[in-house]
Structure formats: structure tokens, C-alpha cells
Backbone bond lengths (Angstrom), bond angles and torsions (degrees), N, CA, C in turn:
res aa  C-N    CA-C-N  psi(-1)  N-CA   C-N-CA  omega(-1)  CA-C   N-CA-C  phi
1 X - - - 1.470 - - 1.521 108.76 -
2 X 1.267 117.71 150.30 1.540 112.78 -161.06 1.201 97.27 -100.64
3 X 1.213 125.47 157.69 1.804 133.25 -162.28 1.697 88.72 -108.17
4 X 1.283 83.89 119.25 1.709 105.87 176.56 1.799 109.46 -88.54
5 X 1.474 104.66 143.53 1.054 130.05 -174.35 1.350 120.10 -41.56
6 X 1.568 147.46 141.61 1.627 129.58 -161.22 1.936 86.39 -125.06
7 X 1.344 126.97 156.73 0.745 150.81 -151.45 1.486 125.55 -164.49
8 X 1.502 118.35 78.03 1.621 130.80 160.98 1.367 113.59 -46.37
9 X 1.368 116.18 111.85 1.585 122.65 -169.02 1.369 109.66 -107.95
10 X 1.369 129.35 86.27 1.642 115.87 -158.14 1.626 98.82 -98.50
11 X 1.388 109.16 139.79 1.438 113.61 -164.22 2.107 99.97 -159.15
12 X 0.972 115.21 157.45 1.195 117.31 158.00 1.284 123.13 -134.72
13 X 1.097 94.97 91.06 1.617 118.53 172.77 1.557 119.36 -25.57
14 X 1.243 107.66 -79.55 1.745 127.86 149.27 1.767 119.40 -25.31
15 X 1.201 122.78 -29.10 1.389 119.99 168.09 1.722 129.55 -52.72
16 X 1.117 110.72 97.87 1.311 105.19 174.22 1.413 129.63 -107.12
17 X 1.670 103.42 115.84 1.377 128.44 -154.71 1.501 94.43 -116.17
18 X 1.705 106.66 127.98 1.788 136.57 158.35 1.676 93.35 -22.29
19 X 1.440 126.59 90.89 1.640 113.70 129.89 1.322 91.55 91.85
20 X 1.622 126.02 33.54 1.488 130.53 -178.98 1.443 101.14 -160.50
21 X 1.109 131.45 132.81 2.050 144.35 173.18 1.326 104.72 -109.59
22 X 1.220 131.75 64.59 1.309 148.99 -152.70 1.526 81.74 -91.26
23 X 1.019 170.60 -57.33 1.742 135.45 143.75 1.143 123.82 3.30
24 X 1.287 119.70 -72.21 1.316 133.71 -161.16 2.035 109.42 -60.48
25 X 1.666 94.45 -28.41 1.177 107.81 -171.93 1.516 117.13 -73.35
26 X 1.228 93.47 -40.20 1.881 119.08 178.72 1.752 109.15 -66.17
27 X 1.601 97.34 -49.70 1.327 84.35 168.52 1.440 153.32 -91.63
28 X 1.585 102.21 12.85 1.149 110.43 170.83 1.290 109.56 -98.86
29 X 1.662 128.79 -13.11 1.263 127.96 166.37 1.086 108.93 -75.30
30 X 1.536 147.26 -35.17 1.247 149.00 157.22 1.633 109.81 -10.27
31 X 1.777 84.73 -82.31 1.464 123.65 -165.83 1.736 105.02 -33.51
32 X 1.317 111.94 -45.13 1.741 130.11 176.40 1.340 110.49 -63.59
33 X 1.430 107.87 -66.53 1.186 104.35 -142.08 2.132 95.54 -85.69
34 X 0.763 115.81 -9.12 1.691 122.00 156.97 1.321 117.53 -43.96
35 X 1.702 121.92 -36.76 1.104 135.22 171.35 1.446 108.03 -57.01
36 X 1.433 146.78 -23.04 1.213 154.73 163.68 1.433 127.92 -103.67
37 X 1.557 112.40 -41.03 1.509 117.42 169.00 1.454 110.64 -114.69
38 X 1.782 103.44 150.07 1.505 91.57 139.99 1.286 138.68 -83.37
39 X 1.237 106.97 166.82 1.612 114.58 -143.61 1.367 114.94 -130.04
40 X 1.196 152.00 123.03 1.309 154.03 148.78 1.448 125.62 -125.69
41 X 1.354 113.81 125.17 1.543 114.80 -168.66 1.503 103.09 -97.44
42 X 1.359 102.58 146.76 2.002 105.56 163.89 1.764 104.01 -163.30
43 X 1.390 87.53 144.58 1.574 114.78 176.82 1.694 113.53 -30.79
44 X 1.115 147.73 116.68 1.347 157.16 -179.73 1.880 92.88 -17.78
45 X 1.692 104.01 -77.00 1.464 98.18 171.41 0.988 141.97 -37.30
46 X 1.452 132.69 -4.34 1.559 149.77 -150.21 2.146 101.09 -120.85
47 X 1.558 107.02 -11.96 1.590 104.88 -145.20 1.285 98.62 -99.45
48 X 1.165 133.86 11.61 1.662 136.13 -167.04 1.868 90.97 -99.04
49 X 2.144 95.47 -47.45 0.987 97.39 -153.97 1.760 111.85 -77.06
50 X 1.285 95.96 9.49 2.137 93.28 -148.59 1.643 91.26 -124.98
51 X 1.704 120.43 -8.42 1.484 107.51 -137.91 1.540 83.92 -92.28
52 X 1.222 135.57 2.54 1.488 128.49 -164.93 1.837 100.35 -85.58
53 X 0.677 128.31 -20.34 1.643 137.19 178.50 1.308 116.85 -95.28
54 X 0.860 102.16 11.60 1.961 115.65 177.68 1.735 104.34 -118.47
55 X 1.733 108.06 142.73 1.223 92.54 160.95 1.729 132.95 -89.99
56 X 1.581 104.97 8.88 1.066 114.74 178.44 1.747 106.96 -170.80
57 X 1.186 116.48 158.60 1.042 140.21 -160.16 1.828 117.12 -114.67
58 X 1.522 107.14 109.15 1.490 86.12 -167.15 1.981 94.27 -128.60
59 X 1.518 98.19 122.22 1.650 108.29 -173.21 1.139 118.05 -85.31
60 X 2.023 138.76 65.09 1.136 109.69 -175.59 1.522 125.46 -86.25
61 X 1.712 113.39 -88.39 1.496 104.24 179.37 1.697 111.15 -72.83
62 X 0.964 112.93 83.64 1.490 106.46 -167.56 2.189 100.34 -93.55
63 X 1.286 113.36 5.55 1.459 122.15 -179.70 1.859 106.55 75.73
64 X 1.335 106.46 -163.68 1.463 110.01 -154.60 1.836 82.85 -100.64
65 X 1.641 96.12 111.86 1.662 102.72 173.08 1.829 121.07 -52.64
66 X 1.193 100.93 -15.84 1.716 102.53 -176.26 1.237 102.47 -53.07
67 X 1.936 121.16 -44.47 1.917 129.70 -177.83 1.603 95.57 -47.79
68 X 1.015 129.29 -45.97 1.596 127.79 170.55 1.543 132.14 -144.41
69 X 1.212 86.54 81.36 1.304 100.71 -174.38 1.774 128.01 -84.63
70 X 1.528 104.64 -19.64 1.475 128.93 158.51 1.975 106.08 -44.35
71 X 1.544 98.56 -69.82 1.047 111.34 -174.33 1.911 113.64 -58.25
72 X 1.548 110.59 -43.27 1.474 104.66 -170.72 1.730 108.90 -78.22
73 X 1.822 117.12 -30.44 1.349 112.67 151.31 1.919 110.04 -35.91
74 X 1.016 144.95 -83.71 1.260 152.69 -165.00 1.367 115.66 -50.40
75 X 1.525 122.33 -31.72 1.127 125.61 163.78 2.042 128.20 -73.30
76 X 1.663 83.52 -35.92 1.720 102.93 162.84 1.735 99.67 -46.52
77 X 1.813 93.00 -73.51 1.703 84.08 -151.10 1.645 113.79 -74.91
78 X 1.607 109.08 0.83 1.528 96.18 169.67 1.806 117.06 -71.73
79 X 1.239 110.26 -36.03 1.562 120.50 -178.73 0.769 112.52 -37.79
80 X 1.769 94.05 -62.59 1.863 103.70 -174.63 1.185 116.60 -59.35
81 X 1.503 120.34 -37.33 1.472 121.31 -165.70 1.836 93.22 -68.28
82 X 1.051 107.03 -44.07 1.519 102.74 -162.14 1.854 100.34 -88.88
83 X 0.812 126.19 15.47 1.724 131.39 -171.39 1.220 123.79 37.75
84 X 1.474 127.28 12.90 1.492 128.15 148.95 1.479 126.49 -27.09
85 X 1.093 95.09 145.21 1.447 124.94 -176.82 1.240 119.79 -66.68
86 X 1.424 128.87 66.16 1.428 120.28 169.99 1.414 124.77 -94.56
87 X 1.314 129.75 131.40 1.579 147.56 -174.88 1.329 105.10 -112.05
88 X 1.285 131.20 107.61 2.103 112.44 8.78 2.054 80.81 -94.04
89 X 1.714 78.81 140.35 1.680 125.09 163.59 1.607 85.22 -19.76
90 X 1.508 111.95 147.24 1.361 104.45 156.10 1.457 114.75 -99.14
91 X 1.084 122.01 40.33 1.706 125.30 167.55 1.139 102.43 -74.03
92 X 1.395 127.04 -40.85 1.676 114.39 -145.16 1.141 97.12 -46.70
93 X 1.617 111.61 168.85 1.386 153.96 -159.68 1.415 115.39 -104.86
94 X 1.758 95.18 -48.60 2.000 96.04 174.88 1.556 109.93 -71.43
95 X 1.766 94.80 -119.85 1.717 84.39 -147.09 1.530 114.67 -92.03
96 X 1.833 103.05 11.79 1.502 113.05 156.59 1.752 97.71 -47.38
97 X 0.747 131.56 -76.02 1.692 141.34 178.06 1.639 123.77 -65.96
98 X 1.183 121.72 26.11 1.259 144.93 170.51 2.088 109.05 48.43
99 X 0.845 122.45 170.94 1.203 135.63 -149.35 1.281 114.90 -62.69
100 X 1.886 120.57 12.14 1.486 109.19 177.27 1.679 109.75 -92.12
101 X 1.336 121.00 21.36 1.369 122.85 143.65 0.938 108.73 -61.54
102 X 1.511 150.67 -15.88 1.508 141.70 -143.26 1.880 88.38 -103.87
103 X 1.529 102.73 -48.06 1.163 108.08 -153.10 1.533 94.93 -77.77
104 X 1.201 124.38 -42.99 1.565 138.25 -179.77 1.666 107.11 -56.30
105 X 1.248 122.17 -11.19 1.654 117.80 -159.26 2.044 86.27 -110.15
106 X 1.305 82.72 -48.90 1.960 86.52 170.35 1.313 103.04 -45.92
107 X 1.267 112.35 -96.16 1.231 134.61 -179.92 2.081 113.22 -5.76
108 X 1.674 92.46 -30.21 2.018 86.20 -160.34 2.042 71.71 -122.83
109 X 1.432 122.28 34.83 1.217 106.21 158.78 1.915 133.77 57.71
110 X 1.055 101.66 32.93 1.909 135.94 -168.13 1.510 100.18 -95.06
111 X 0.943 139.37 140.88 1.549 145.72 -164.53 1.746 97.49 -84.46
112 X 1.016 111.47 66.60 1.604 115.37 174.18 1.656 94.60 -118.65
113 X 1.858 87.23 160.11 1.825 116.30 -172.53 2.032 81.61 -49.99
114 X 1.583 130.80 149.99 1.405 109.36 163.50 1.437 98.26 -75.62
115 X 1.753 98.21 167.41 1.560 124.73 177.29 0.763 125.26 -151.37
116 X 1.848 115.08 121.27 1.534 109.52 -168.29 1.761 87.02 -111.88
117 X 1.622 104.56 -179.90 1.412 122.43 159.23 1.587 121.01 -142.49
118 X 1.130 117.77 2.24 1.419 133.11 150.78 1.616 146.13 -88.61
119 X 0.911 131.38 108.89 1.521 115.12 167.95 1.040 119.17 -23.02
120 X 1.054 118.30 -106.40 1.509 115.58 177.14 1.584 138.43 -11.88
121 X 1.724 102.75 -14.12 1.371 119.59 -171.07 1.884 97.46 -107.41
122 X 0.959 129.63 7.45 1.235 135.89 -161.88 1.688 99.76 -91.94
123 X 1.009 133.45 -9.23 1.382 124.50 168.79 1.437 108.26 -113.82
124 X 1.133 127.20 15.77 1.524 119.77 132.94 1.282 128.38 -92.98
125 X 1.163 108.03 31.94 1.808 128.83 161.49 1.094 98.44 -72.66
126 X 1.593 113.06 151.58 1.995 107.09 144.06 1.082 113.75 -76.19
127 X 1.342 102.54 155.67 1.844 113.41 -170.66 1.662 84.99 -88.92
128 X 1.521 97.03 144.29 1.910 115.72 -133.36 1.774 82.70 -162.64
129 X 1.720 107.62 141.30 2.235 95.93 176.46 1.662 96.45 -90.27
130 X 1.267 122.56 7.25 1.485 143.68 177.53 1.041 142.28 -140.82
131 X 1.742 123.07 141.81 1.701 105.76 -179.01 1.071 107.10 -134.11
132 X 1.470 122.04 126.22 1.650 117.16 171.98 1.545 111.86 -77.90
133 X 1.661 100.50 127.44 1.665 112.19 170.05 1.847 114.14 -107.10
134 X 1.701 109.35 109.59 1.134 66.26 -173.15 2.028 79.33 -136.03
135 X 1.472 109.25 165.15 1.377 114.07 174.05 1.469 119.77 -30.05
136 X 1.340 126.62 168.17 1.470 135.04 -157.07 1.770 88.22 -117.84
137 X 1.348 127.07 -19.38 1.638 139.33 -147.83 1.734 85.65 -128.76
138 X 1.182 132.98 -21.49 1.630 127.63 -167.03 1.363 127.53 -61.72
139 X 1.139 126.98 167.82 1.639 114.64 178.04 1.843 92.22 -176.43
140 X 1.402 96.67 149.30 1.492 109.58 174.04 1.318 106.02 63.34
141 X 1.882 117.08 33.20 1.495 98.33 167.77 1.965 105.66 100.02
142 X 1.336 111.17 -49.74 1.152 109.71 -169.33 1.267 150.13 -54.33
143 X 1.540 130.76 85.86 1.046 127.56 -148.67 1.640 122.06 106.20
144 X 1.540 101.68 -1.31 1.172 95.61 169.92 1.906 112.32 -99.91
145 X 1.548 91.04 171.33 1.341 96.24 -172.13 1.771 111.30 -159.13
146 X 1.232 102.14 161.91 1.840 103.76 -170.09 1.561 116.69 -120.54
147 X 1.606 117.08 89.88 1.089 133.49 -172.75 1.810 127.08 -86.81
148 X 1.338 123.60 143.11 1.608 101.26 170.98 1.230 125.16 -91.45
149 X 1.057 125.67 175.48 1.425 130.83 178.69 1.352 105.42 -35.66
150 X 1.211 126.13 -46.54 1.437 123.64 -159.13 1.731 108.63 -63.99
151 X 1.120 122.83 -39.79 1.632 131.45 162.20 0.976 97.57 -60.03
152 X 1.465 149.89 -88.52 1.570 129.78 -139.20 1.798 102.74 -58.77
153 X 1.589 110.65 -37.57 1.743 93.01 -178.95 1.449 119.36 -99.93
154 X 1.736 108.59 30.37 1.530 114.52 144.92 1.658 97.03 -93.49
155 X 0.699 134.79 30.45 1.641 132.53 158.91 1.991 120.86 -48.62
156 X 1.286 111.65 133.93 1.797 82.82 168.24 1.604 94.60 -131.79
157 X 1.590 95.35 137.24 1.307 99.35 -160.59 1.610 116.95 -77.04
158 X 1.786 115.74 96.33 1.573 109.35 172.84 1.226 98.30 -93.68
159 X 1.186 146.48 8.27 1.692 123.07 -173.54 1.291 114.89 117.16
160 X 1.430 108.21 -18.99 1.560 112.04 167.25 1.394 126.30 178.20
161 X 1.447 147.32 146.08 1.441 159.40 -119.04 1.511 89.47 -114.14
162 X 1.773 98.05 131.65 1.102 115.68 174.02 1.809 114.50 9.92
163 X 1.897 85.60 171.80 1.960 87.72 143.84 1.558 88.01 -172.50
164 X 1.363 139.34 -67.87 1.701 137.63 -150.44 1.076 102.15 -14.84
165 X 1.986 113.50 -96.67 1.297 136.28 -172.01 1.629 118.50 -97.58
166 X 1.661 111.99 6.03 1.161 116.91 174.53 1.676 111.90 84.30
167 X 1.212 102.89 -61.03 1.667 97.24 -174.90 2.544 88.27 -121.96
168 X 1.268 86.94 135.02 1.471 71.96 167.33 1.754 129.29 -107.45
169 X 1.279 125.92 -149.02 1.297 103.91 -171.97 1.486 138.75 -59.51
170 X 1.556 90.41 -19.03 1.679 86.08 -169.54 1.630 104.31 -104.22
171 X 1.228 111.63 13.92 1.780 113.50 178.93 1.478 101.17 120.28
172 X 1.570 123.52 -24.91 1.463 118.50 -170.31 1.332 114.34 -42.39
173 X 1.358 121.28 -176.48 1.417 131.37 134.51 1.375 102.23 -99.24
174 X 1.596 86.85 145.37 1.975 113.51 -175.71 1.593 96.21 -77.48
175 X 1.263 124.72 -179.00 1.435 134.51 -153.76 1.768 111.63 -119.80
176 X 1.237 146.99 16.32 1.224 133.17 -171.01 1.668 107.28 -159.71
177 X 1.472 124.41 106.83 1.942 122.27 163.98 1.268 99.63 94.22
178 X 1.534 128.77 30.28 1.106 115.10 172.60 1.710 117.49 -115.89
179 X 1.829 121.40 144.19 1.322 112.66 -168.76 1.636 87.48 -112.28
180 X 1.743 114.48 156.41 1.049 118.27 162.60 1.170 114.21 -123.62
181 X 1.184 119.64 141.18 1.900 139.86 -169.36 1.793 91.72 -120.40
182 X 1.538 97.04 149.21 1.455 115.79 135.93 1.366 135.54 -64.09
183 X 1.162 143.42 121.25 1.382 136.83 -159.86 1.634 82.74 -94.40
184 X 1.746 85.56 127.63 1.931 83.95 -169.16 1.537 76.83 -116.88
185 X 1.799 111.68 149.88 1.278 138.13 129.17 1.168 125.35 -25.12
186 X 1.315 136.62 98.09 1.217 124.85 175.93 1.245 107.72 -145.62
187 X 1.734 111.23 155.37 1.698 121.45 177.34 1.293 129.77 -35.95
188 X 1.574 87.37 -65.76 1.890 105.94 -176.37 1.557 87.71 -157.42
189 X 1.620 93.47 172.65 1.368 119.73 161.99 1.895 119.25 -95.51
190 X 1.307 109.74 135.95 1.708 106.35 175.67 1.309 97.20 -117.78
191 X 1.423 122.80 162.21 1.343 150.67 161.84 1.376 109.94 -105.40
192 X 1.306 125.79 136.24 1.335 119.76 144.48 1.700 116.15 -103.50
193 X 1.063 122.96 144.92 1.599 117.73 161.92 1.610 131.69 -97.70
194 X 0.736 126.35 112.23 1.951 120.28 -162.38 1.921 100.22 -123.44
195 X 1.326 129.35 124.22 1.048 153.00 147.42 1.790 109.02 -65.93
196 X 0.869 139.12 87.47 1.824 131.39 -168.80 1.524 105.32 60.05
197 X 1.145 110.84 -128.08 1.526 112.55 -169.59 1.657 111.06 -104.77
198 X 1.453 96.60 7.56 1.911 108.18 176.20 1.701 103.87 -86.17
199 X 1.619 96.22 139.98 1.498 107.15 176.86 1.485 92.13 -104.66
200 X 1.800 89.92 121.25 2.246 99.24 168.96 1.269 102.31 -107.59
201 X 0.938 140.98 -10.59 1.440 110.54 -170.25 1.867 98.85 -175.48
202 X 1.457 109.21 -179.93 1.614 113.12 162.13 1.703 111.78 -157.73
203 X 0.876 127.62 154.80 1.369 148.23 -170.95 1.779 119.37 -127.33
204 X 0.969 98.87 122.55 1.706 97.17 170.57 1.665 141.48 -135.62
205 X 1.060 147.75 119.08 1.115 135.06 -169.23 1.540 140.24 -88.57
206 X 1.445 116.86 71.98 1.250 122.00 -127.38 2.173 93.18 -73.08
207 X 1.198 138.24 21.34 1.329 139.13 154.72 1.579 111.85 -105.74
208 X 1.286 100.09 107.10 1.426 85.48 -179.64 1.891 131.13 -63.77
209 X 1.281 107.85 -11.86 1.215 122.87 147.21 1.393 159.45 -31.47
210 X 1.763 103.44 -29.87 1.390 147.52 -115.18 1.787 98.61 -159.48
211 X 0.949 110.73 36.71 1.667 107.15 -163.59 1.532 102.84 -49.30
212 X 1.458 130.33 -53.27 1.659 148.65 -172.06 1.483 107.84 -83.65
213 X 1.367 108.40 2.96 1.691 89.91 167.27 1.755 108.60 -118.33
214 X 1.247 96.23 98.34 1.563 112.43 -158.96 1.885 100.66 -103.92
215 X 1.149 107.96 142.65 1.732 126.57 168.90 1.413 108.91 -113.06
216 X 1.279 121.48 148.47 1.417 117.40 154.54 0.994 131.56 -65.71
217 X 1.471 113.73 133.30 1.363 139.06 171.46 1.185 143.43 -82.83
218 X 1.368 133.04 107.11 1.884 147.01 -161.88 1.633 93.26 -70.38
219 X 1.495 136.31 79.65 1.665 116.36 -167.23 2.295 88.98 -72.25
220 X 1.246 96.23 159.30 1.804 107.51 159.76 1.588 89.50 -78.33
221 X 1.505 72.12 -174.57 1.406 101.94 176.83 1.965 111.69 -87.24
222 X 1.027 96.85 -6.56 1.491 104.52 -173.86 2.159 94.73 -101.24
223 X 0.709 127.72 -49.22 1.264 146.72 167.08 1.715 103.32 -32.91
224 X 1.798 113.94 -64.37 1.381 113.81 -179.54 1.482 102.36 -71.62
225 X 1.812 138.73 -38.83 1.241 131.13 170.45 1.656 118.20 -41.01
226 X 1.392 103.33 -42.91 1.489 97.38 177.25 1.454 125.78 -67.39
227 X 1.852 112.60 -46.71 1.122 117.21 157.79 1.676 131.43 -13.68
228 X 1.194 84.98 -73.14 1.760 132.56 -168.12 1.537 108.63 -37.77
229 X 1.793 93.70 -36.08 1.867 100.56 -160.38 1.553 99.23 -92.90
230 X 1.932 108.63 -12.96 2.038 96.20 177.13 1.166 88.00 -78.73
231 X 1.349 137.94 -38.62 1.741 122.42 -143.35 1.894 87.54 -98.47
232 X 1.167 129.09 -16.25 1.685 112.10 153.74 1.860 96.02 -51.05
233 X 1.628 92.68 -92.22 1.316 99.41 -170.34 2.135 137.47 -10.62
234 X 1.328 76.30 -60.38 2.030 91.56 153.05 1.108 111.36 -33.93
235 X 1.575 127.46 -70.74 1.657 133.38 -178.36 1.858 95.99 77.72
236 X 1.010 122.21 18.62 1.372 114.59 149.62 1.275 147.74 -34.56
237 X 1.212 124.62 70.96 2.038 95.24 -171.09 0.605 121.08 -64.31
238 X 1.635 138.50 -14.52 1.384 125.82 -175.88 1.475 113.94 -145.18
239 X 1.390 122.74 140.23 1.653 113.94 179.62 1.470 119.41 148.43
240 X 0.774 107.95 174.77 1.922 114.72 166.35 1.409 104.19 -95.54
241 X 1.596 101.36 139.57 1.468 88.23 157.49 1.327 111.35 -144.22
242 X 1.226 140.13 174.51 1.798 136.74 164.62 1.115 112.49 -140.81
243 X 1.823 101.04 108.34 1.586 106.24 163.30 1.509 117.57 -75.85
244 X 1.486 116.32 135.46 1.301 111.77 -176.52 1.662 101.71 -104.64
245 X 1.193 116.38 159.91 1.698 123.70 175.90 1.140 114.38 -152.11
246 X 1.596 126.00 164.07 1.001 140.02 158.95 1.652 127.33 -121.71
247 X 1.452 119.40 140.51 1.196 110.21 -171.87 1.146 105.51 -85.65
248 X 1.667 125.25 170.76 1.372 105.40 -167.43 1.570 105.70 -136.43
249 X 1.507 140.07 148.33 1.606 106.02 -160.42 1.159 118.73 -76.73
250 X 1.090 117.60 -9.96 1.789 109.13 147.32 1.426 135.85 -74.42
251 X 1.447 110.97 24.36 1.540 124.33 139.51 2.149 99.16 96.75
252 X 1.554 114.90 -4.79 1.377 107.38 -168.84 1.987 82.91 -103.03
253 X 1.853 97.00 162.30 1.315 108.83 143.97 1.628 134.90 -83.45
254 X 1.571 104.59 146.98 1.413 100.15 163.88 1.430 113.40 -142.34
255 X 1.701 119.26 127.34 1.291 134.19 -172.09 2.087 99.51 -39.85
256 X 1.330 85.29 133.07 1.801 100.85 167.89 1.726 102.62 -116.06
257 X 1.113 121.42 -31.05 1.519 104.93 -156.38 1.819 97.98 -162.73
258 X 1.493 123.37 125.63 1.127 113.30 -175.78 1.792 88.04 -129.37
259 X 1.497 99.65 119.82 1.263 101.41 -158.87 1.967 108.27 -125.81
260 X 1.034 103.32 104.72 1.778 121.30 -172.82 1.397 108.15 -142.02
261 X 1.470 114.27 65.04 1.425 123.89 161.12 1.571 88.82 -139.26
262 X 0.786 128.56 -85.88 1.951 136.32 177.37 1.029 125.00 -140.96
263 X 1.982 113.35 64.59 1.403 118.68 146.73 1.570 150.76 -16.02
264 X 1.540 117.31 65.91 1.504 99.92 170.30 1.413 121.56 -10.95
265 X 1.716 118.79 132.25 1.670 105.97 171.86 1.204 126.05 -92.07
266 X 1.887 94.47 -24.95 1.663 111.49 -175.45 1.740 102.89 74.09
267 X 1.033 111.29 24.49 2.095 128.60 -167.88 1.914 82.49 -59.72
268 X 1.068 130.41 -41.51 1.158 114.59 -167.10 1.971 113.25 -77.18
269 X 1.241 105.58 -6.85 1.591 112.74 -177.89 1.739 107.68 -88.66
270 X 1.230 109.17 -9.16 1.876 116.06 -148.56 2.496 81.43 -96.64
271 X 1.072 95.82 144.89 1.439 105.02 148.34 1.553 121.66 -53.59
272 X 1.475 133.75 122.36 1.228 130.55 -172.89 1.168 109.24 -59.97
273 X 1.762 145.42 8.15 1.528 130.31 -173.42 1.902 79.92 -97.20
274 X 1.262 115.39 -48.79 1.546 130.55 177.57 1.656 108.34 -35.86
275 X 1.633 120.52 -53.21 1.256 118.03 -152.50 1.446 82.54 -84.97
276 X 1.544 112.75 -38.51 1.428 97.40 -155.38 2.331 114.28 -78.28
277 X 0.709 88.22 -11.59 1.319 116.79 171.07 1.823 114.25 -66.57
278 X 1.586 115.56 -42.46 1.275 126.14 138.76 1.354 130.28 -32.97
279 X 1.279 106.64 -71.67 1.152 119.29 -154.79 1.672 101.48 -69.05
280 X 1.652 120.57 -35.05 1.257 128.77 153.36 1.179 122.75 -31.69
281 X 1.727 120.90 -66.27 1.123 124.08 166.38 1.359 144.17 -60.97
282 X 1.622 104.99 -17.90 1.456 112.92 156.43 1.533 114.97 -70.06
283 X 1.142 132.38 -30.21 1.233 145.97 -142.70 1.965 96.73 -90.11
284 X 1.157 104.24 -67.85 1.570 129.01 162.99 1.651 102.23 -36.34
285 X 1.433 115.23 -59.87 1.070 124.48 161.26 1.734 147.20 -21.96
286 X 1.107 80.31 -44.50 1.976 127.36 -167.39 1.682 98.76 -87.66
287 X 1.425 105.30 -62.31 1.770 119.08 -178.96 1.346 102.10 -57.25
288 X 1.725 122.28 -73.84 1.114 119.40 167.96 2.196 123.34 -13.96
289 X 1.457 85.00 -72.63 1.263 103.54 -168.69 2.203 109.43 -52.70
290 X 1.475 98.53 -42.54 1.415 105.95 178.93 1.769 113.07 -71.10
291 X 1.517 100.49 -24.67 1.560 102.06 168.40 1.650 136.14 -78.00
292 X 1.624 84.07 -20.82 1.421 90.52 165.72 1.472 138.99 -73.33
């Protein structure tokens, strides 16, 4: 009998995330994908120490790495040092590598929210009655916040926008890792979902209020073109990824979040021919990726 493939599943069960059971999510991908590999799950903190007995390494809801980021630095550079197999690759570009995709996608002119990280760069914003400031290291919201004009040009220019508490006592912005956006108007939020360079599915949240209460989404053909050009851009060969967007009331998208470290799937919102069709393509995915 041929010795089937072993598989470190790092997840945190215990994480409790706004309008997501990111348990529930892990363990029904478990439950599947066992049918092809073996399988053992452990806590993000646990994966530096356990990942050497696996032939590969797979990172899903592992929560917002900033809660330990000491620890997931140490786990990064052991992989690499030791050339293990982690899924998705830790190359990516998005927010595996924290938010200077944002500034890099501006910068080369890509239909993203704009993003500065300088003072001085703050009036090539659009004039906006709001500006979101939020960490360069953030995730799940944290640390961000919605300021007016009058804070970003009490700014003093050291080289870069806040970071501690984001805004400090007297209304400022604090001084170190911080990006500033226009808080743009927009319709709704879309998801795309991508397995490698395959589009499965999309999700959308037609309240903009309401980020986690998502319906499925009919994307055009102009909709998957936009997609199409972050998950080129990425240069990934292998992985999940989720472009996030917003519609805008002048009817175009613009990238919010390009997310290839551990994408929520929302697997429980999709039709079961949909999820199960996933879980295929991760799977295919996985073989591929361990054969290479």
C-alpha cells in the first residue's frame, strides 16, 4: 500500500473572529481532505515545533499573525532555512508580507483603494470627508480607524505615519507603520476565491455595514479580468488566495485586501456542488504542489 502524504494543518480553533466560526471551517476541511492525506492539526504556536515530521505544511485559519508575530517570524525563517513545504509558499506578495502591496499596486497605477505612507504624500489622496488610518502589520480590522482631514495635516513629517494606538491623545496621528486611505463610498464589498490561478467561486456583501453577511456572487466577465490581474501579479504557483473589492458608486472595482497567508473561505455560504468542487481543487492542488 503506498504511504500517503502527511500534512501539518495549522489552525486556531479557539480564535474568535466578527461574523466567521473559523473552527467550524477548519474542520470540515480536515474531515475531506484526510480522505487523501494524513493529517494532524496544531495551534499556529505549536508549527515551528511539529512541522519537521510532516511532508508539508498547510497554514489555514491560523488568526491575525500580529497576536504572535515573534513566534510566526521564527516559524517563517525556520522553513525557509530548512526548505519545508509550506502551502501557500511563503513568497506571496500580499498580506503574507504586510500592506506594502497596497502602496506598490498605487504606486504602478492598479485599480486599488489609493495608499499613501508618508506625510508629505497625503495630498495625493482624493479629497474624501474621511480617511482610514490603519497599521502596515494589521489584520481583521485591528487598529484601524476613521480620521478627518484635520489629523492627517497635523502630521509631523519623520518618514512615516503613526503606528502604537493609531491616533494619540490629543486627536493626532502617532508616528511609526501607518498607511492612509480615503474612506471611499462604495456599493458593496466582493470576494473572489482562487485555488492557484483557478477562479471557484465569489461572495458578496450587498450592506456595506455587514462585512460577514455575504451572498453569492454572478462575477462578469470584467469582474474576473480585474480579479485575475492581483492573483497574476502575486506570481504564486500554488495556494489559496482572496481578492477582496469594493464597488464604487461610479459602478468600477477597486482592490481592498489581497489576502494569501490564511483566507477565510466562507465554504459554509457556497452551494455544496460549489464547496465540494473546492475542496477537489485544493486537494489536486496539494498533490501537485507536494510533487513538485
Amino acid at each position: 500500500m503506498p504511504v500517503r502524504p502527511s500534512l501539518l494543518f495549522v489552525t486556531d480553533l479557539g480564535y474568535q473572529a466578527r461574523g466567521r466560526r473559523y473552527c467550524d471551517e477548519d474542520v470540515f476541511l480536515t474531515s475531506r481532505l484526510r480522505e487523501d492525506f494524513d493529517l494532524a492539526l496544531c495551534h499556529p504556536l505549536d508549527a515551528a515545533a511539529l512541522m519537521d515530521g510532516f511532508d508539508a505544511v498547510v497554514v489555514r485559519n491560523s488568526g491575525p499573525v500580529l497576536h504572535y508575530q515573534r513566534e510566526y517570524d521564527a516559524f517563517h525563517d525556520r522553513a525557509v532555512a530548512r526548505g519545508t513545504r509550506v502551502y501557500n509558499p511563503l513568497s506571496g506578495r500580499g498580506d503574507m508580507a504586510g500592506k506594502q502591496y497596497l502602496l506598490d499596486l498605487t504606486a504602478a497605477g492598479y485599480p486599488v483603494i489609493p495608499t499613501v505612507d508618508r506625510p508629505q504624500d497625503v495630498h495625493l489622496l482624493p479629497e474624501a470627508a474621511e480617511y482610514v488610518v490603519k497599521p502596515r502589520t494589521g489584520a481583521d480590522s485591528i487598529g484601524l480607524a476613521f480620521v478627518p482631514r484635520s489629523a492627517l495635516d497635523d502630521l509631523v513629517d519623520d518618514g512615516g505615519l503613526g503606528h502604537d494606538d493609531v491616533l494619540g491623545h490629543d486627536g493626532a496621528l502617532a508616528h511609526e507603520g501607518i498607511l492612509v486611505q480615503p474612506r471611499i463610498d462604495f456599493r458593496y464589498e466582493v470576494s473572489f476565491y482562487y485555488v492557484d490561478d483557478s477562479f471557484q467561486y465569489a461572495l458578496h456583501a450587498p450592506d456595506p455595514a455587514r462585512r460577514w453577511v455575504l451572498e453569492p456572487y454572478e462575477p462578469s466577465g470584467d469582474d474576473l479580468a480585474f480579479a485575475r490581474r492581483f492573483i497574476d501579479w502575486n506570481t504564486l504557483d500554488h495556494g489559496i488566495q482572496r481578492v477582496d473589492a469594493c464597488r464604487t458608486r461610479e459602478g468600477g472595482l477597486l482592490l481592498v485586501e489581497l489576502e494569501d497567508l490564511n483566507p477565510y473561505l466562507s465554504l459554509d455560504l457556497v452551494p455544496e456542488p460549489t464547496r465540494d468542487a473546492f475542496v477537489a481543487a485544493m486537494t489536486d492542488s496539494l498533490r501537485r504542489f507536494l510533487a513538485g
